[in-house]
N, C-alpha and C positions, 0 to 999 in steps of 0.2 A: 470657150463654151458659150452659144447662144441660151439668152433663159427669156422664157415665153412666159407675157403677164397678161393673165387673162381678168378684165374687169369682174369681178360677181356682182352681181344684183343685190343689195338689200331687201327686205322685205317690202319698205314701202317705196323705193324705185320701182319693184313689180308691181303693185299694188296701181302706183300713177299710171306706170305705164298699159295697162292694163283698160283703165278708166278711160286715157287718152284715146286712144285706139279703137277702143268699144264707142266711144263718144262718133269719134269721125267716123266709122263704118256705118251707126245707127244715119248720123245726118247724108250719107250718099246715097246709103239705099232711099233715105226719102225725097233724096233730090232726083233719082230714077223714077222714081213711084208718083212726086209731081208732074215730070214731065212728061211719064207715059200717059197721066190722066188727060192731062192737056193733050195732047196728042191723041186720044181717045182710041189708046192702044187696047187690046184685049187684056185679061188679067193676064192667065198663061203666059201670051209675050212678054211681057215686064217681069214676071218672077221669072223669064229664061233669061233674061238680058238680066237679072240680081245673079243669077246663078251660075253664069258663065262670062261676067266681070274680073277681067282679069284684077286689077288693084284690091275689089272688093275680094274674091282667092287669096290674094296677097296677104291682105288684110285677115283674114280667120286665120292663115297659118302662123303670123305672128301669134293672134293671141291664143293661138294652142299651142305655141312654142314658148309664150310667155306661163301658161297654164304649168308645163313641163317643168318649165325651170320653178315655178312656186312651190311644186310638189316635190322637187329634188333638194329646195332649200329648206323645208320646212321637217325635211329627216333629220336635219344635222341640229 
């Protein structure tokens, strides 16, 4: 018989992790939002290129999967 060990999160693993993630996502979209300045892109196009970033997608579905998992540990 195989047994499956799945890591749980503690609270404040979620917590870092959380913070980490929110940290790097906030500094990409600013490094978008410099370079589109520079680039002297319209606003519109830079909030489409934030909004259809793949990493930055990436990036929110973790911390809504981190979201989930705070909420399912915070039952027990």
């Amino acid at each position: 018989m195989k047994l499956h060990f799945y890591k749980v999160l503690d609270k404040q693993d979620l917590t870092l992790s959380k913070k980490l993630i929110s940290s790097y996502k906030k500094r990409l979209e600013k490094e978008i939002l410099d370079r589109s300045m520079k680039l002297k892109m319209p606003q519109n196009k830079f909030e489409e290129i934030i909004n259809n970033n793949n990493e930055l997608i990436n990036l929110k579905k973790a911390l809504e999967d981190l979201e989930t998992e705070s909420e399912s540990h915070s039952k027990f």
